[in-house]
C-alpha positions as a Markdown table, in Angstrom:
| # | Residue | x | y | z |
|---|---|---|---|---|
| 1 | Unk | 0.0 | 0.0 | 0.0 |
| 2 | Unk | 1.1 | 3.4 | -0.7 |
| 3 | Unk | 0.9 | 6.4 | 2.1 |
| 4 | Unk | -1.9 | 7.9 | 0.5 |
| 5 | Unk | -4.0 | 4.2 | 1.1 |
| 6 | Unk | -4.0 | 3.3 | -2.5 |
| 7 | Unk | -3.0 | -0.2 | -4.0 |
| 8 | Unk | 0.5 | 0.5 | -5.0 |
| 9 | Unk | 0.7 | -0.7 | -9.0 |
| 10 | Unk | 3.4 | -2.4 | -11.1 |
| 11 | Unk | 3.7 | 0.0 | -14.1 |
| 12 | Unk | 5.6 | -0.2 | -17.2 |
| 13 | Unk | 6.8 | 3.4 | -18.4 |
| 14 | Unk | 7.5 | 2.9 | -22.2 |
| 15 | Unk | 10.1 | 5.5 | -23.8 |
| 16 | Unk | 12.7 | 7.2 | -21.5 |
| 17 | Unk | 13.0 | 11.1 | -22.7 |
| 18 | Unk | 12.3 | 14.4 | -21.4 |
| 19 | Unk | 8.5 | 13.0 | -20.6 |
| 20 | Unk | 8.5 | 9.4 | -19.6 |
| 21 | Unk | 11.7 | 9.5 | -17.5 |
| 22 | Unk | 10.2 | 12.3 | -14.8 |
| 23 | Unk | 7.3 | 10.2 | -14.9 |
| 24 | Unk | 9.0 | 7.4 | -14.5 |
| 25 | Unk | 10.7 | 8.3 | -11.7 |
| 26 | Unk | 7.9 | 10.4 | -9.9 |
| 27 | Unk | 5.6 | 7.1 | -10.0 |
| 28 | Unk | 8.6 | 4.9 | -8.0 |
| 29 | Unk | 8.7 | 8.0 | -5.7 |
| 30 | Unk | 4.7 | 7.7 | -4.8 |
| 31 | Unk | 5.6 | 3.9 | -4.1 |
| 32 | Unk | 4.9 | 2.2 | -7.2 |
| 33 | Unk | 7.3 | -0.7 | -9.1 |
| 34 | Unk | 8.4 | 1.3 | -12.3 |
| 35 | Unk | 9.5 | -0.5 | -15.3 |
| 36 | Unk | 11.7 | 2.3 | -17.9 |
| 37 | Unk | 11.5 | 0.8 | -21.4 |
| 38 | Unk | 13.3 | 2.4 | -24.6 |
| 39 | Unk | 14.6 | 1.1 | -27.7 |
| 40 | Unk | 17.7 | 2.9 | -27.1 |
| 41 | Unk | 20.2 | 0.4 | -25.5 |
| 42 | Unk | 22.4 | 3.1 | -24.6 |
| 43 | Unk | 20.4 | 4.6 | -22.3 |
| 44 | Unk | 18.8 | 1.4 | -20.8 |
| 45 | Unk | 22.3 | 1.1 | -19.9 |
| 46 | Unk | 22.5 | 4.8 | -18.7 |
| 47 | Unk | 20.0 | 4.7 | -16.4 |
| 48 | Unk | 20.7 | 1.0 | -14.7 |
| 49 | Unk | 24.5 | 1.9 | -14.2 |
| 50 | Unk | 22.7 | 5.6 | -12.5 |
| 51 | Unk | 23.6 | 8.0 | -15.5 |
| 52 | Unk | 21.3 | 10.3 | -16.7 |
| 53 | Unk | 21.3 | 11.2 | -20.4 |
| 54 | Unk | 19.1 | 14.1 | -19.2 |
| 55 | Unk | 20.9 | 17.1 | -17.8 |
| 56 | Unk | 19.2 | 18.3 | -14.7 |
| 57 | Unk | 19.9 | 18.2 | -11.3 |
| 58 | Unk | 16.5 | 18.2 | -10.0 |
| 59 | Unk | 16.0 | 15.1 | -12.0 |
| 60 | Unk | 19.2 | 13.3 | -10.8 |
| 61 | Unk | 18.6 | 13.9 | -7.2 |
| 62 | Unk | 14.9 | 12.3 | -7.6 |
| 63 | Unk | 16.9 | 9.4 | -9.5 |
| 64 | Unk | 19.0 | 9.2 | -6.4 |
| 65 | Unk | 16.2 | 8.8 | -4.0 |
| 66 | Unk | 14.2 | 6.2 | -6.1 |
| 67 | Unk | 16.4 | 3.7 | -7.3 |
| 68 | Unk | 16.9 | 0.5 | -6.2 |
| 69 | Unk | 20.4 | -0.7 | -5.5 |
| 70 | Unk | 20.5 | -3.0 | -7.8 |
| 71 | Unk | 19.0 | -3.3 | -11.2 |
| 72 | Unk | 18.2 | -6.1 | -13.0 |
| 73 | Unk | 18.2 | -5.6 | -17.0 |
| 74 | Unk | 16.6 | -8.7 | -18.8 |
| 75 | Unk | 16.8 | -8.6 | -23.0 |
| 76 | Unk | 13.1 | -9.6 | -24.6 |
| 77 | Unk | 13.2 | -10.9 | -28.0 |
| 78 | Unk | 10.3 | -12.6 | -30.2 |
| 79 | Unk | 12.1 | -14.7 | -32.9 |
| 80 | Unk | 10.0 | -16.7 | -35.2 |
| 81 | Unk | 10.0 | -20.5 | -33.9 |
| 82 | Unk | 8.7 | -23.8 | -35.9 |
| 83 | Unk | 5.0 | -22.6 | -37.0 |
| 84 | Unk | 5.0 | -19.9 | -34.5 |
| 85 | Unk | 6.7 | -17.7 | -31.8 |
| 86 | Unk | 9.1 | -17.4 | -28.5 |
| 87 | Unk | 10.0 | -15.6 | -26.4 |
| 88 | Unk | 13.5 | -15.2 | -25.4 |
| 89 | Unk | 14.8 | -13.6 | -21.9 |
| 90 | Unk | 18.3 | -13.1 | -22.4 |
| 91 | Unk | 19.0 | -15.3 | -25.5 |
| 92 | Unk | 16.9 | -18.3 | -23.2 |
| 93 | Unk | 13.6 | -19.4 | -24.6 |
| 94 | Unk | 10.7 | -18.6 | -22.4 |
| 95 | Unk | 8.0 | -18.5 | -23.8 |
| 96 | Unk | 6.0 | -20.4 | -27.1 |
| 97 | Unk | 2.9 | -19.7 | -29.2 |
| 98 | Unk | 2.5 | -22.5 | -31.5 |
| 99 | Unk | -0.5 | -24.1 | -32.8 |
| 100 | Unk | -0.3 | -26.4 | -29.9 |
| 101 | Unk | -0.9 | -23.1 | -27.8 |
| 102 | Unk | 0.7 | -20.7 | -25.3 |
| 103 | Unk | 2.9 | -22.6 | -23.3 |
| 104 | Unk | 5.6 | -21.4 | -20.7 |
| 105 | Unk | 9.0 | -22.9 | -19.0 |
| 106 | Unk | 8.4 | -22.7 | -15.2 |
| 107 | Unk | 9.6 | -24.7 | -12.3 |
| 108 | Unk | 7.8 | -28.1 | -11.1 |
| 109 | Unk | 5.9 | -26.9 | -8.4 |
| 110 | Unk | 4.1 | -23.7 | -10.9 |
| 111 | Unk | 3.8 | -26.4 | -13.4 |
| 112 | Unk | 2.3 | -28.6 | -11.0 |
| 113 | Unk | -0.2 | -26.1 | -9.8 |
| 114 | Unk | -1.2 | -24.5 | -13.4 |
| 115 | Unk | -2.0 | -28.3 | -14.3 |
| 116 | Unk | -5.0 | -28.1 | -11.4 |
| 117 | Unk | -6.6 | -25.6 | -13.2 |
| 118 | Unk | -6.3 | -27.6 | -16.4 |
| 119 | Unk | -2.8 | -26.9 | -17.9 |
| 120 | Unk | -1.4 | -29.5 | -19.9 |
| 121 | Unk | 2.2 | -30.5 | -20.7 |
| 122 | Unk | 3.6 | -29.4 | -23.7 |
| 123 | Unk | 3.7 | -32.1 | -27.3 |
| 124 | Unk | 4.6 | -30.2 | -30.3 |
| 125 | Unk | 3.1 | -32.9 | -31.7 |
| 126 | Unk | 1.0 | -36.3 | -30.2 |
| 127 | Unk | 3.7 | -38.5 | -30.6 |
| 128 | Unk | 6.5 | -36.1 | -29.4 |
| 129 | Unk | 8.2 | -36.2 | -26.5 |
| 130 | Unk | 7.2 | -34.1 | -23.5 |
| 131 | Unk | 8.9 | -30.8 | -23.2 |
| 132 | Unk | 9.4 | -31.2 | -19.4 |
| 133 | Unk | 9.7 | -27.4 | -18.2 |
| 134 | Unk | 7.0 | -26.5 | -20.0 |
| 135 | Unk | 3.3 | -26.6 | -19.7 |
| 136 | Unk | 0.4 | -25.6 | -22.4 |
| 137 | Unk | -1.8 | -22.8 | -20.6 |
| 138 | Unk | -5.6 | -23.5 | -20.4 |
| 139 | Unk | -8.2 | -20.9 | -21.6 |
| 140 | Unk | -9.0 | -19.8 | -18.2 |
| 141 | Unk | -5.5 | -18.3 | -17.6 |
| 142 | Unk | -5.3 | -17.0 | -21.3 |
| 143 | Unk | -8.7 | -14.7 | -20.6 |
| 144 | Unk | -7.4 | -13.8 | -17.4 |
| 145 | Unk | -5.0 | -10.6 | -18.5 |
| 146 | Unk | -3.8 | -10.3 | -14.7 |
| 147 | Unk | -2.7 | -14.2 | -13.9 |
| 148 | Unk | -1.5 | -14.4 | -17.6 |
| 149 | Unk | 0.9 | -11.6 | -16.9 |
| 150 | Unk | 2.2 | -12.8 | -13.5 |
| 151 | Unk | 2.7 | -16.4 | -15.1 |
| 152 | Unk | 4.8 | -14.7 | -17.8 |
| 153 | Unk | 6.5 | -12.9 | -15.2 |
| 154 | Unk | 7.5 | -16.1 | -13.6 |
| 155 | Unk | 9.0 | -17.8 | -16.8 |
| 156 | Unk | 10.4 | -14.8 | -17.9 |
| 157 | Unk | 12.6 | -15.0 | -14.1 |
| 158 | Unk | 12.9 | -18.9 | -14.5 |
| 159 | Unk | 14.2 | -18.7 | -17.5 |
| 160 | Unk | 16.9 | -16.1 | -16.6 |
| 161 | Unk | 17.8 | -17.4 | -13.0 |
């Protein structure tokens, strides 16, 4: 909870300039869990290693106060993958979306507990072998935007622990 009462929010800031990096930064300030995304690599880097490509003092001693002490930088990409996509955290596979369906890497005991609410393990085809880290999410999961994106989350992590 923030100070003010309010559910504090996990929010993803896309672009890093003169507009999202304030805002950015005045979010983690109120208490939130701030996610800076750019397609600048430079900067990415910038900002993790405490450098602002932004000159203004105001805005580095607000950096100062907000940032964690230590940040973690994880590289997303989406590569085509048999008749379909993955996702790749770090240059490890993650994530799949094949006709089979969405499936994700994740540790037994995830897997285990995705597979009570109907999750399946993952065949790229009915005679193939089991992809053992992996399981097929079920439709309830896939409608549900909020556990869909803290199940990513948790492959994503998995993948790059």
């Amino acid at each position: 909870m923030s100070e003010d009462g309010t559910r504090d929010k996990r929010i993803v800031v896309v672009g890093t300039g003169y507009v999202g990096l304030p805002a950015a930064l005045l979010l983690a300030r109120a208490g939130h869990e701030v996610i800076g995304v750019d397609i600048n690599e430079n900067i990415v880097q910038a900002i993790n290693d405490g450098v602002l490509h932004i000159k203004e003092d105001e805005l580095k001693a607000l950096m100062d106060e907000v940032a964690p002490e230590e940040s973690v930088e994880i590289r997303l990409d989406c590569k085509h993958f048999f008749s379909g996509a993955a996702l790749y955290a770090n240059g490890k596979i993650c994530v799949t979306l094949t006709p089979v369906g969405l499936a994700l890497k994740l540790p037994e005991g995830s897997r285990a507990l995705l597979e009570q609410t109907g999750a399946t393990q993952l065949r790229y085809s009915p005679e193939g072998p089991v992809k053992k880290d992996y399981v097929v999410l079920p439709k309830n999961i896939l409608d549900d935007i909020s556990a869909l994106r803290g199940w990513v989350r948790e492959s994503i992590e998995y993948a790059v622990a």
